[in-house]
N, CA and C atoms as an extended XYZ file, in Angstrom:
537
Properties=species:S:1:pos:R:3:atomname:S:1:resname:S:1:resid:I:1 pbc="F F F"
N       -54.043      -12.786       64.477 N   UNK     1
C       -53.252      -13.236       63.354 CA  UNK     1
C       -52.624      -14.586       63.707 C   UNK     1
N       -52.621      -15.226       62.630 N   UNK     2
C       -52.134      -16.767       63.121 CA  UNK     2
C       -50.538      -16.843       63.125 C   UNK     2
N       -50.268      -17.797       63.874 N   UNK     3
C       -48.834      -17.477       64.180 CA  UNK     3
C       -48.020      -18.773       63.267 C   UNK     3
N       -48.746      -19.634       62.979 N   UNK     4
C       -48.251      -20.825       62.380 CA  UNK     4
C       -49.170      -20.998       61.214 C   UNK     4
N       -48.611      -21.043       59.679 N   UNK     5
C       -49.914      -21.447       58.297 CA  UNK     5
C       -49.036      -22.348       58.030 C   UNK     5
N       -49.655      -23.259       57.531 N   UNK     6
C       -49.262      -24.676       57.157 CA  UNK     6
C       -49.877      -24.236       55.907 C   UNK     6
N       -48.738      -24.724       55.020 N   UNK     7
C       -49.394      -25.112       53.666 CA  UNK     7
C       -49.144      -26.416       52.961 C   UNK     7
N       -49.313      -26.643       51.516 N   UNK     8
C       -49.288      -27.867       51.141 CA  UNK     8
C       -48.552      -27.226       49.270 C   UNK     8
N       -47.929      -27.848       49.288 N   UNK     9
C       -47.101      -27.974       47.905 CA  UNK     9
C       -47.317      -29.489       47.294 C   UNK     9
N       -48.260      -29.245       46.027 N   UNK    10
C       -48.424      -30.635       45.495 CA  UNK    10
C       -47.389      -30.224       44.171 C   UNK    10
N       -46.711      -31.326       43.663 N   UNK    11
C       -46.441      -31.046       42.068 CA  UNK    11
C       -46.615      -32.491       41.122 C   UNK    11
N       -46.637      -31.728       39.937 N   UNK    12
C       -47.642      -32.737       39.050 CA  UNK    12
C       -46.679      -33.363       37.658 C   UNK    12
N       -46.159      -34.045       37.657 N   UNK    13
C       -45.257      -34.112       36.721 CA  UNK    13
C       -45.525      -34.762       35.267 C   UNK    13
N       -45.291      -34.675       34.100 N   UNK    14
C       -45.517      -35.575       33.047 CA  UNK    14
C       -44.744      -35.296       32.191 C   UNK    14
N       -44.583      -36.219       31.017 N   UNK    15
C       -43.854      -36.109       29.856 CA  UNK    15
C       -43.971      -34.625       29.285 C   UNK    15
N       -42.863      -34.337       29.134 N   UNK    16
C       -43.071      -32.964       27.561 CA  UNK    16
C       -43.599      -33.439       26.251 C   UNK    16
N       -44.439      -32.853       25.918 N   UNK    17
C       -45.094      -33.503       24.242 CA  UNK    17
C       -44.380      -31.988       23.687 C   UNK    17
N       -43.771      -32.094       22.563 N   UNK    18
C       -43.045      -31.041       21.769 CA  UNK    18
C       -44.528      -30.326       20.664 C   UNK    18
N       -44.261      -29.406       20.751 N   UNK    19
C       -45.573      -28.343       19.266 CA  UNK    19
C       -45.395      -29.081       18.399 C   UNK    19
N       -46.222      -29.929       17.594 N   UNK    20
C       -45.741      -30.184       16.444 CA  UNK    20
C       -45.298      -29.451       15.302 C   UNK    20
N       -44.339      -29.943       14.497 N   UNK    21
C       -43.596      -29.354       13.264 CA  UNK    21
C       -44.665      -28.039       12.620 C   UNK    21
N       -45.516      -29.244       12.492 N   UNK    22
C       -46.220      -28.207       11.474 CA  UNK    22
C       -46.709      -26.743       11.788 C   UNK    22
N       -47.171      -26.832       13.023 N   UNK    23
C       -47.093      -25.302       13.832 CA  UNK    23
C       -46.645      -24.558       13.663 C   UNK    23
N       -45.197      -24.565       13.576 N   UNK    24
C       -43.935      -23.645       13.395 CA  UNK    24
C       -43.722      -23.375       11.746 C   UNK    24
N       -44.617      -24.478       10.920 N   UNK    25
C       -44.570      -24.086        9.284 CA  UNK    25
C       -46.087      -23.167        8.967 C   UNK    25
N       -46.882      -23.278        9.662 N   UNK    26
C       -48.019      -22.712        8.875 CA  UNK    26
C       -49.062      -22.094       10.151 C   UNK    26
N       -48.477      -22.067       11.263 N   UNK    27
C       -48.743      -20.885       11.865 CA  UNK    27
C       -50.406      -21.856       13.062 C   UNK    27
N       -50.262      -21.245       14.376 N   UNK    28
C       -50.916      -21.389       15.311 CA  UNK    28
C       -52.584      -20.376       14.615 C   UNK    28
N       -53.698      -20.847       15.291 N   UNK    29
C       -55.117      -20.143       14.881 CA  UNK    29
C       -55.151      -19.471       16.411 C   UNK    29
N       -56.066      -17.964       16.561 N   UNK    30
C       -56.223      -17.626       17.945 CA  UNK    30
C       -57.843      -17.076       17.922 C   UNK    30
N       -58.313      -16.904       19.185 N   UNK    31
C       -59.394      -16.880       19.311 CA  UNK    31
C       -59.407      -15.245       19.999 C   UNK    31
N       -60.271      -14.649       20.412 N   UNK    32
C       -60.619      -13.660       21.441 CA  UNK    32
C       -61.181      -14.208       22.148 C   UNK    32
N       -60.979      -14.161       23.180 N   UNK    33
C       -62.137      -14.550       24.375 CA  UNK    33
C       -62.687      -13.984       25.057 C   UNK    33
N       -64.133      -13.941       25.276 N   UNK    34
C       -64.964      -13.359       25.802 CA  UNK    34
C       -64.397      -12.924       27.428 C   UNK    34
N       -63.157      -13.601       28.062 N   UNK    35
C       -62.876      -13.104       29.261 CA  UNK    35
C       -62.308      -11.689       29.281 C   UNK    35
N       -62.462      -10.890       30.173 N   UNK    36
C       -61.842       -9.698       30.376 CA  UNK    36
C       -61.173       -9.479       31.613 C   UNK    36
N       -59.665       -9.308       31.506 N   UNK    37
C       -58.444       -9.480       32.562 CA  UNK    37
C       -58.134       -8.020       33.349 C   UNK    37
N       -58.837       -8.382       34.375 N   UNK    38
C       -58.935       -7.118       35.446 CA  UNK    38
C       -57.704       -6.796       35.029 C   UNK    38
N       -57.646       -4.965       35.254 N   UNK    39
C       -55.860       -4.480       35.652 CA  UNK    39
C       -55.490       -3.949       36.683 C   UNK    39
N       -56.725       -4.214       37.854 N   UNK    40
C       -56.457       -4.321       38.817 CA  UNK    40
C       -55.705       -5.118       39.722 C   UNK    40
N       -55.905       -6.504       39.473 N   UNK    41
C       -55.676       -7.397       39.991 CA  UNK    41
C       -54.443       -7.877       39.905 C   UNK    41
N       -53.204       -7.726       40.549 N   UNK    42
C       -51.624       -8.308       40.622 CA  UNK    42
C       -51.383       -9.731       40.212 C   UNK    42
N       -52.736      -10.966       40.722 N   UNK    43
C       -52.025      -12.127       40.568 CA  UNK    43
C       -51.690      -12.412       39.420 C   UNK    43
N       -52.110      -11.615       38.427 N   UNK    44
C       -51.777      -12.511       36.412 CA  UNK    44
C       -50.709      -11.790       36.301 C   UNK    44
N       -49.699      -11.032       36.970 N   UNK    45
C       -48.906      -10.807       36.700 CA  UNK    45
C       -47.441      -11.951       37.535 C   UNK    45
N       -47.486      -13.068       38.293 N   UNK    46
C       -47.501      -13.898       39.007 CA  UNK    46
C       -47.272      -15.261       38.221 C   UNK    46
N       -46.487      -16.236       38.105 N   UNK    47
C       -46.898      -17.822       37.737 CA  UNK    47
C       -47.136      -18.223       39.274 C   UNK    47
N       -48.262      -18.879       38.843 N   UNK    48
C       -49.254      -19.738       40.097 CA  UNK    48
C       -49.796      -20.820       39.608 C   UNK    48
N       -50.414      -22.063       41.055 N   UNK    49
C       -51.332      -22.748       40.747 CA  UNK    49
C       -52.501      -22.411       40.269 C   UNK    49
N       -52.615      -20.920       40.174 N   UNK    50
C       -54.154      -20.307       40.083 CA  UNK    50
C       -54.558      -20.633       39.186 C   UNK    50
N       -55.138      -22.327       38.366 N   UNK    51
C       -55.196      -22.142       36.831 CA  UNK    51
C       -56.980      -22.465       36.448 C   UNK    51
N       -57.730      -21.932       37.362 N   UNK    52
C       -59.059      -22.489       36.986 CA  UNK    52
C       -59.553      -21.300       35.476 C   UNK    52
N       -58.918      -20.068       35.539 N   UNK    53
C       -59.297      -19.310       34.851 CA  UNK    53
C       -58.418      -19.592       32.904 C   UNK    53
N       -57.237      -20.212       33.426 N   UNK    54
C       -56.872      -20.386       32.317 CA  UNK    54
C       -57.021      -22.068       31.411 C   UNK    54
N       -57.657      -23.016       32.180 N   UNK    55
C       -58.289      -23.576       31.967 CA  UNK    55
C       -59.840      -24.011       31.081 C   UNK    55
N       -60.089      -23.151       31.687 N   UNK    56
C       -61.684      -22.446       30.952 CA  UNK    56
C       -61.142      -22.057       29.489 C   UNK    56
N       -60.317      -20.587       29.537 N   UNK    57
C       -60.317      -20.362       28.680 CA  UNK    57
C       -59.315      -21.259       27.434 C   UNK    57
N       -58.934      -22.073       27.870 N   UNK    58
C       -57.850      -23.360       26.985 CA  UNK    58
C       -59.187      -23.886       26.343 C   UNK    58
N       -60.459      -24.556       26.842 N   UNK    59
C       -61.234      -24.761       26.808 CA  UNK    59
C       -62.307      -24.081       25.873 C   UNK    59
N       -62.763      -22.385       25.865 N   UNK    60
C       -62.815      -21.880       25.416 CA  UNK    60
C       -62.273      -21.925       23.339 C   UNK    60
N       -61.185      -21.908       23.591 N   UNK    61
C       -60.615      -21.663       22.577 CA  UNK    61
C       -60.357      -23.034       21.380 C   UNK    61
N       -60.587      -24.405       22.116 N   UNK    62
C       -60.339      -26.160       21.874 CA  UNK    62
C       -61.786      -25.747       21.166 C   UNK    62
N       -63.072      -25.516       21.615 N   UNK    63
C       -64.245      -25.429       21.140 CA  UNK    63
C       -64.300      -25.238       20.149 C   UNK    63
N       -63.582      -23.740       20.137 N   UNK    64
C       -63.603      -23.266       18.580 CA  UNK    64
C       -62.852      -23.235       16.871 C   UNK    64
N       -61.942      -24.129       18.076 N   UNK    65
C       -61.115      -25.324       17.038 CA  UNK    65
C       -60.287      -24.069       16.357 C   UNK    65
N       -59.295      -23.865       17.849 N   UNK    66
C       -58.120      -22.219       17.986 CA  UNK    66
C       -57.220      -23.256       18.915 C   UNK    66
N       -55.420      -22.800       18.397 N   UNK    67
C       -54.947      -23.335       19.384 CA  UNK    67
C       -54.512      -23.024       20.675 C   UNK    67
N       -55.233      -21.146       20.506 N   UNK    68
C       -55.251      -20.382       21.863 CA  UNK    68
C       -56.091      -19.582       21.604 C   UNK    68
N       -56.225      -18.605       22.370 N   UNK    69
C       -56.836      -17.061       23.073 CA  UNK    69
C       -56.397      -16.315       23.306 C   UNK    69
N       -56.372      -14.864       22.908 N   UNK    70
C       -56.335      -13.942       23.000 CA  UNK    70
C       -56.921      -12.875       24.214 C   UNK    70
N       -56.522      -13.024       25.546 N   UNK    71
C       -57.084      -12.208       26.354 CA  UNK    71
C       -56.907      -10.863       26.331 C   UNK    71
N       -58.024       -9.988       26.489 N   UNK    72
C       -57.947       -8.350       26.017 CA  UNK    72
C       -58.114       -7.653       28.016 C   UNK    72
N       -57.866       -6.475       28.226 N   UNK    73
C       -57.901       -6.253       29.655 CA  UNK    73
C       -58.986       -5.615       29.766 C   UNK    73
N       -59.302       -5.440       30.859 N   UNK    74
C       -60.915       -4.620       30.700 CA  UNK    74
C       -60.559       -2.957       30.503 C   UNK    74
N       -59.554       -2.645       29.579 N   UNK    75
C       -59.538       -1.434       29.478 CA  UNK    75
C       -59.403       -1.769       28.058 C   UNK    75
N       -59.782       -2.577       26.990 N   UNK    76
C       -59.887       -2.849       25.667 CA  UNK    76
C       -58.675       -3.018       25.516 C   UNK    76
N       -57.615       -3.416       25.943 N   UNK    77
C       -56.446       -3.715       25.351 CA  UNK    77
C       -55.765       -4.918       25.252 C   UNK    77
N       -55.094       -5.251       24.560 N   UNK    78
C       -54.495       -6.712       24.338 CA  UNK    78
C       -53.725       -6.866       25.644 C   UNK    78
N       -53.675       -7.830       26.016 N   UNK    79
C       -53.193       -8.350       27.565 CA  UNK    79
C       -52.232       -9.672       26.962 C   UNK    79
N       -52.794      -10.803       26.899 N   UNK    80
C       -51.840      -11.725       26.626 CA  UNK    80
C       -52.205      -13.298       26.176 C   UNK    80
N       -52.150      -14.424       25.877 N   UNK    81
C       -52.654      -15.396       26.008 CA  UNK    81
C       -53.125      -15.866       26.859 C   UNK    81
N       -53.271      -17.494       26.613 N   UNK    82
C       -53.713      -18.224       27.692 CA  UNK    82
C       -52.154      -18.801       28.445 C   UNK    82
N       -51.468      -19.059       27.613 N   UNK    83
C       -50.340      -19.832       27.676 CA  UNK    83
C       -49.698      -19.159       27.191 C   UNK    83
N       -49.611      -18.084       27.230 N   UNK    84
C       -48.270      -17.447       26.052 CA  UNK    84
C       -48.107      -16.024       26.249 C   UNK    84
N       -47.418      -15.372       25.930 N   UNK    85
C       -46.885      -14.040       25.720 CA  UNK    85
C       -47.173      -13.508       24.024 C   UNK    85
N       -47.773      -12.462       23.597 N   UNK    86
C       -48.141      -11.921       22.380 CA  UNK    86
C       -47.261      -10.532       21.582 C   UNK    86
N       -46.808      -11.064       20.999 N   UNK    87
C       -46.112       -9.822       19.723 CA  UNK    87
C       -46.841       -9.786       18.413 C   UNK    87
N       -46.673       -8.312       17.898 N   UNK    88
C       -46.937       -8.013       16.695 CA  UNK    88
C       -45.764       -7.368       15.833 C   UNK    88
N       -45.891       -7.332       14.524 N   UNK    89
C       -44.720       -7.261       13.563 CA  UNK    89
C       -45.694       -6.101       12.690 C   UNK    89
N       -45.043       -4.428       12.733 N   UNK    90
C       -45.623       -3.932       11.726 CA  UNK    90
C       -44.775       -2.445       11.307 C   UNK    90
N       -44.156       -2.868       10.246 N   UNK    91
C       -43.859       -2.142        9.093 CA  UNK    91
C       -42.293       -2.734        9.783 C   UNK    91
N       -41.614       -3.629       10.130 N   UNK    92
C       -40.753       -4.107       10.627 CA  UNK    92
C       -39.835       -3.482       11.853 C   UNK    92
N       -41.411       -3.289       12.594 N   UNK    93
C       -41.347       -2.869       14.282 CA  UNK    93
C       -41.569       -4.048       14.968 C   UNK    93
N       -41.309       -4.395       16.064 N   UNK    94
C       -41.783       -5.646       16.694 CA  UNK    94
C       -42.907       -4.796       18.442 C   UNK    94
N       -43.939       -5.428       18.578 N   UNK    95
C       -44.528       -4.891       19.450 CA  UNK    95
C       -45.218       -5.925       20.289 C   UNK    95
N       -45.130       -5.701       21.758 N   UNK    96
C       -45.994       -6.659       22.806 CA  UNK    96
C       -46.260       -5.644       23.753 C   UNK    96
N       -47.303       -6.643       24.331 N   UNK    97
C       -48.357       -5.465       25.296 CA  UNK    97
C       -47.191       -5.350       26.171 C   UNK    97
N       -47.331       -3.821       27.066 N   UNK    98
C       -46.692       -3.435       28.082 CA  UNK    98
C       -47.329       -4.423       29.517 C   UNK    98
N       -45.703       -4.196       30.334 N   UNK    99
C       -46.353       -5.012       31.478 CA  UNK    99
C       -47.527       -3.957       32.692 C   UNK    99
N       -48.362       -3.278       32.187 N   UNK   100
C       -48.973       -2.700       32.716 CA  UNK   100
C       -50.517       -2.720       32.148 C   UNK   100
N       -50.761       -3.382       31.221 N   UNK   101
C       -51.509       -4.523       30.792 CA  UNK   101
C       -51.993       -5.496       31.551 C   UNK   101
N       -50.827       -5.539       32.506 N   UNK   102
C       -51.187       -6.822       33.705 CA  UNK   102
C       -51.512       -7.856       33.121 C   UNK   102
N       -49.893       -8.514       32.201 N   UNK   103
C       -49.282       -9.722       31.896 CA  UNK   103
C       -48.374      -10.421       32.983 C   UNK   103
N       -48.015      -11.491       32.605 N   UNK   104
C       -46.972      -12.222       33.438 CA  UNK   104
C       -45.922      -11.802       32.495 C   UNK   104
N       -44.642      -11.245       33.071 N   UNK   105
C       -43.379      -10.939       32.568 CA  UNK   105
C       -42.756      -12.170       31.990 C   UNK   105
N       -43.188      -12.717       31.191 N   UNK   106
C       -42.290      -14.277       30.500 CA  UNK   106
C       -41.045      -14.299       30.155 C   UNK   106
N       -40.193      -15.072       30.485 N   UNK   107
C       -38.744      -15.235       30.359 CA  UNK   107
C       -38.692      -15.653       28.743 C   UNK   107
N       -39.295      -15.742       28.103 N   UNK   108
C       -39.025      -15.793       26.588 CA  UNK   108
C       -39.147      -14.925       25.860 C   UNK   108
N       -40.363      -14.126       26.872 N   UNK   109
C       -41.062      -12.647       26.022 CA  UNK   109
C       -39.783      -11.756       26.082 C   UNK   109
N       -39.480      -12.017       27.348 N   UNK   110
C       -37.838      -10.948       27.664 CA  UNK   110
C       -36.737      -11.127       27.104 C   UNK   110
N       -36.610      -12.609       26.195 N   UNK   111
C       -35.501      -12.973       25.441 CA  UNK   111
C       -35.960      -12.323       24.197 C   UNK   111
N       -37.019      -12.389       24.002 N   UNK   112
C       -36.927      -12.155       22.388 CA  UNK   112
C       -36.658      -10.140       22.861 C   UNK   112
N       -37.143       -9.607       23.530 N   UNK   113
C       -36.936       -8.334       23.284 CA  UNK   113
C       -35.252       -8.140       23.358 C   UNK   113
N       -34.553       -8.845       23.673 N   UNK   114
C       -33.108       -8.709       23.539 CA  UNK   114
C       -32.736       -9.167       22.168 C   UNK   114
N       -33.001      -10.048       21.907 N   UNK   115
C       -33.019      -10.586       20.752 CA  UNK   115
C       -33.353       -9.614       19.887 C   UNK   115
N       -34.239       -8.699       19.701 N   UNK   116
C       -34.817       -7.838       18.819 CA  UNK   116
C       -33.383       -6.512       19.341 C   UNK   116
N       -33.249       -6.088       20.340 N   UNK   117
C       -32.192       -4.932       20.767 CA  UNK   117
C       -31.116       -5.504       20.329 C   UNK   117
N       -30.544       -6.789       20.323 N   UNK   118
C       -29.579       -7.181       19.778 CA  UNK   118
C       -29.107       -7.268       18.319 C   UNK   118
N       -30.188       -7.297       17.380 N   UNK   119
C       -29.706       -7.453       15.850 CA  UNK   119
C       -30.870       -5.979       15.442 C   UNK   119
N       -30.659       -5.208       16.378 N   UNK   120
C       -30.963       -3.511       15.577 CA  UNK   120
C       -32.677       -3.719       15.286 C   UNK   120
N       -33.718       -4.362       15.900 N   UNK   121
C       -34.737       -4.717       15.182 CA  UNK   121
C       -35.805       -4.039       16.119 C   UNK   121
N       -36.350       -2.879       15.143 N   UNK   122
C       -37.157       -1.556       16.573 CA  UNK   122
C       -37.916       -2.700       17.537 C   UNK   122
N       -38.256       -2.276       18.569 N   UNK   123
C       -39.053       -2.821       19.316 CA  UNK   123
C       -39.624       -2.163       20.425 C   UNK   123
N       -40.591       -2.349       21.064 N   UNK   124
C       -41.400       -1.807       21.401 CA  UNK   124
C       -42.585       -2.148       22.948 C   UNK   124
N       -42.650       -1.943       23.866 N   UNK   125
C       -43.695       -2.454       24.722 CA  UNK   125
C       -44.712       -1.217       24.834 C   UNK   125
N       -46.495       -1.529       24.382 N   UNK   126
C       -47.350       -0.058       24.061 CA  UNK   126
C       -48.617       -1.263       24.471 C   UNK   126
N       -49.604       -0.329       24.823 N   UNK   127
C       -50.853       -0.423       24.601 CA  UNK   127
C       -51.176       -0.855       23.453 C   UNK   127
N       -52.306       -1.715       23.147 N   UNK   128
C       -52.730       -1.453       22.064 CA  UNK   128
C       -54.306       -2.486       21.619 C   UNK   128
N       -55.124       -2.390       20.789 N   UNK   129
C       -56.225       -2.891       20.464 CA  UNK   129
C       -56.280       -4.281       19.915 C   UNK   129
N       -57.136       -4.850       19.665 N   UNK   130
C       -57.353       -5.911       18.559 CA  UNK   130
C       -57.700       -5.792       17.511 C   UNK   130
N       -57.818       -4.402       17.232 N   UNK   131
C       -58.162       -3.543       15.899 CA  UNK   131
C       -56.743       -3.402       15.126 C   UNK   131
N       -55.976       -2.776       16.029 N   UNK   132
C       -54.651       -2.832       15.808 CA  UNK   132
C       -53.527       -4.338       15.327 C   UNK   132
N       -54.111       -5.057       16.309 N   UNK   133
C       -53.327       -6.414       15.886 CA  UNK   133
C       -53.716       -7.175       14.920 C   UNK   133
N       -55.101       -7.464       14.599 N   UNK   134
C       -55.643       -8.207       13.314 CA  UNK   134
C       -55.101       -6.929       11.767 C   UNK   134
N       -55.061       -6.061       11.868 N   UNK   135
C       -54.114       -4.775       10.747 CA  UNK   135
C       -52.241       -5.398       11.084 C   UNK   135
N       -52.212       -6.241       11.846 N   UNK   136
C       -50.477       -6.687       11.793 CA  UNK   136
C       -49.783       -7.260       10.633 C   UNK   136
N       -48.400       -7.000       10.161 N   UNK   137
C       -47.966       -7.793        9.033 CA  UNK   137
C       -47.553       -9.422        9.666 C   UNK   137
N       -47.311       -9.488       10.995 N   UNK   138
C       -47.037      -10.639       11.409 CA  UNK   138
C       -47.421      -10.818       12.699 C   UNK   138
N       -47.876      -12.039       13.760 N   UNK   139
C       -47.807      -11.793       14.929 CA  UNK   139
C       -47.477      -13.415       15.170 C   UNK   139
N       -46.580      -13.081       16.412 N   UNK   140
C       -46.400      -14.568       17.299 CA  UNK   140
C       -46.091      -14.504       18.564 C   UNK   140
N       -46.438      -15.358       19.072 N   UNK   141
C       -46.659      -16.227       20.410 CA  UNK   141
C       -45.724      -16.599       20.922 C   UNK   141
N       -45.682      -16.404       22.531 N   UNK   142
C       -43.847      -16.911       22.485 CA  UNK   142
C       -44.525      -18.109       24.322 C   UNK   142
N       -43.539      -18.373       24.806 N   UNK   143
C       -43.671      -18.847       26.025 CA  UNK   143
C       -42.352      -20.029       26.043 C   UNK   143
N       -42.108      -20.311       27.068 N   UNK   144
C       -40.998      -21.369       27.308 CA  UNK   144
C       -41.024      -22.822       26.548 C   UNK   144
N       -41.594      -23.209       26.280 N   UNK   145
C       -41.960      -24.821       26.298 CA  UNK   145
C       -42.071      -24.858       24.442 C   UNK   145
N       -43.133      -23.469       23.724 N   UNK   146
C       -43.339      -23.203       22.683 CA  UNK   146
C       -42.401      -22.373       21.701 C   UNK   146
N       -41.327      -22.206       22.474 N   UNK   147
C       -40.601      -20.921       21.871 CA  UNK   147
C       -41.124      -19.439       21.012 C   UNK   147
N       -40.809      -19.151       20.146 N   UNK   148
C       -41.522      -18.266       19.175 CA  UNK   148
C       -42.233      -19.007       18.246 C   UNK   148
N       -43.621      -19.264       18.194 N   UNK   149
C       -44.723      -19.552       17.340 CA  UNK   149
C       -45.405      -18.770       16.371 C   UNK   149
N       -45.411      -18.760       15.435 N   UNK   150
C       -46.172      -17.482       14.328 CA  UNK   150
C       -47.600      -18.023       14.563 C   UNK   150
N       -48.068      -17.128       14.444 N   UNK   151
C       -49.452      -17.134       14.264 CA  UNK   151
C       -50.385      -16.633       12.756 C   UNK   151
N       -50.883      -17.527       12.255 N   UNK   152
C       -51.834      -17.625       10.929 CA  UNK   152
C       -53.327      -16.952       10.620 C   UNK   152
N       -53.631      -17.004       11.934 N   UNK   153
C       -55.401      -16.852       11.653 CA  UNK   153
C       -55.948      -16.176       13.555 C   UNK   153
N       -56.488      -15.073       13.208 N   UNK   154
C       -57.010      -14.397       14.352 CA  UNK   154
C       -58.421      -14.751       14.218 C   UNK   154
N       -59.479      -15.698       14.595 N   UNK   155
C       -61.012      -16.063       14.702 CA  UNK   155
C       -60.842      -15.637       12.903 C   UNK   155
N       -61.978      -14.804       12.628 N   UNK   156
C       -61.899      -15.022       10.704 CA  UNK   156
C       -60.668      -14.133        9.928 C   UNK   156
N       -59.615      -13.561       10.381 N   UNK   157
C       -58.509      -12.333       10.090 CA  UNK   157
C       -57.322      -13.663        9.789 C   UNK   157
N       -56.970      -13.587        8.324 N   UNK   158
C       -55.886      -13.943        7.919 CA  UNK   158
C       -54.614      -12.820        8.754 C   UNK   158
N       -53.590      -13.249        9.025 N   UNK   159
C       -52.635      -12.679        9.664 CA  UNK   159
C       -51.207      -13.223        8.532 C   UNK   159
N       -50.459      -11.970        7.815 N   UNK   160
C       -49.697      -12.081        6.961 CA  UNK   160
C       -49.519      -12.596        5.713 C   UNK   160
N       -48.757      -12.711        4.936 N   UNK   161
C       -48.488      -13.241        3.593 CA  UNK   161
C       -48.111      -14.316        3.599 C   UNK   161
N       -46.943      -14.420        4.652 N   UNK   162
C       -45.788      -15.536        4.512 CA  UNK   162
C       -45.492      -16.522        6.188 C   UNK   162
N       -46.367      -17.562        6.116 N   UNK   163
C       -45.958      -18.136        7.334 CA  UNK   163
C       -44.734      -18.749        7.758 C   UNK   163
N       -43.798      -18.823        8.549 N   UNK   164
C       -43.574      -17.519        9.121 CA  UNK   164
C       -43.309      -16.178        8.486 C   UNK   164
N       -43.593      -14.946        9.357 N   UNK   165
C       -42.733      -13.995        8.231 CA  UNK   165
C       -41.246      -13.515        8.899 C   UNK   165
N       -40.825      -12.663        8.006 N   UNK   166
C       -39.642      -12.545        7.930 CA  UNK   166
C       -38.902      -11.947        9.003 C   UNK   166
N       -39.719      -11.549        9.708 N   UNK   167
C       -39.172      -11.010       11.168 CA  UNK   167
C       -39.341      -12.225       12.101 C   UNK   167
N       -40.602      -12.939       12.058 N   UNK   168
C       -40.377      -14.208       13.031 CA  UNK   168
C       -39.578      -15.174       12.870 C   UNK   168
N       -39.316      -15.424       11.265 N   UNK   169
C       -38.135      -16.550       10.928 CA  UNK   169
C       -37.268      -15.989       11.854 C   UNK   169
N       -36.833      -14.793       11.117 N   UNK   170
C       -35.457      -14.312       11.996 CA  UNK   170
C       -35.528      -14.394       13.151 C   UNK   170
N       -36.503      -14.185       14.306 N   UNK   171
C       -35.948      -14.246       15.394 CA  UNK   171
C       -36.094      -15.538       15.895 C   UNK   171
N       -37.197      -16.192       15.106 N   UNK   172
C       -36.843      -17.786       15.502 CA  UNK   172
C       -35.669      -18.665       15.339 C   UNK   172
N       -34.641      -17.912       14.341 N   UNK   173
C       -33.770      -18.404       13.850 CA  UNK   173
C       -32.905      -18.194       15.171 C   UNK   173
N       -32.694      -17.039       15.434 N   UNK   174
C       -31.697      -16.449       16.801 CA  UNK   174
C       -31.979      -16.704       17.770 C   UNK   174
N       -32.911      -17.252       18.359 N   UNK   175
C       -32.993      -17.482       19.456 CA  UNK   175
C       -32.548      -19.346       19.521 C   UNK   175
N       -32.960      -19.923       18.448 N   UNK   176
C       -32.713      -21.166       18.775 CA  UNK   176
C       -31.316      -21.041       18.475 C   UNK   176
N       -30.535      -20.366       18.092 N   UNK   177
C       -29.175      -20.008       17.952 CA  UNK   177
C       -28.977      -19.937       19.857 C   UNK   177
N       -29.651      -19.296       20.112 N   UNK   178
C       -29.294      -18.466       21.695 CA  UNK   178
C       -29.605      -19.687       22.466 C   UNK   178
N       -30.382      -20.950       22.906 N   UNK   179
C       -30.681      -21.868       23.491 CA  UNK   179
C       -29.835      -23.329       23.553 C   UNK   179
């Protein structure tokens, strides 16, 4: 066993470019992607340099002219974005994959579930399909940089009535209250 590892810490810095407006009025497009997210594997539960896989699939999803992906786990279940953390809105429940899904625990994903315990609004961490989520009255996207994003269009699945809807206004409303 080695007694001394040397490593190397590079960091990469650049401007913040903000989501544009319109995003937040008429809703992000998502893709499925053909990748399937071991639930074996600990590191995606982890922020790392590890980004060759989420790269691809950024890539993936630019192709198909989506502003993300939808990764499912290899046990058919919704797992998480590329960049993001995933909720669904139905019958005015709020729902995201459990961290046993083998997601990264996101510090926004964890705000909004307070956010939701905080103004009485059911919520929920479950298993669940893409059968299940394209049948959603609402779904959005959350992550640090993006805040809460609604989402419009699952590959050909209109997603809701009202972009945003009325559970994402609201919690988009409260949280930028909370920031």
């Amino acid at each position: 066993m080695a007694d001394n590892i040397d490593s190397t810490c590079l960091v990469q810095v650049k401007p913040f470019t903000p989501y544009e407006k319109k995003l937040y009025d008429e809703g992000m497009s998502l893709i499925i992607s053909n990748c399937r997210r071991s639930t074996s594997n600990p590191i995606y539960c982890y922020k790392s340099t590890n980004l060759l896989t989420s790269i691809l699939l950024k890539e993936e999803a630019n192709n198909k002219f989506a502003h993300e992906a939808i990764i499912l786990n290899t046990d058919g279940h919704v797992a998480e974005c590329v960049v993001s953390n995933i909720f669904l809105v139905h019958g005015g429940s709020v729902v995201t994959p459990s961290l046993d899904t083998n997601i990264l625990p996101g510090i926004t994903r964890r705000t909004v579930l307070d956010i939701c315990n905080d103004n009485d609004i059911s919520v929920s961490e479950n298993r669940f399909t893409i059968e299940t989520l394209v049948k959603s009255d609402e779904i959005f996207i959350t992550n640090s940089l993006m805040e809460i994003m609604p989402v419009s269009r699952i590959e050909n699945y209109k997603i809701g009535e009202t972009i945003p809807g009325k559970i994402t206004r609201l919690l988009m409303n409260a949280y930028k209250r909370l920031i």
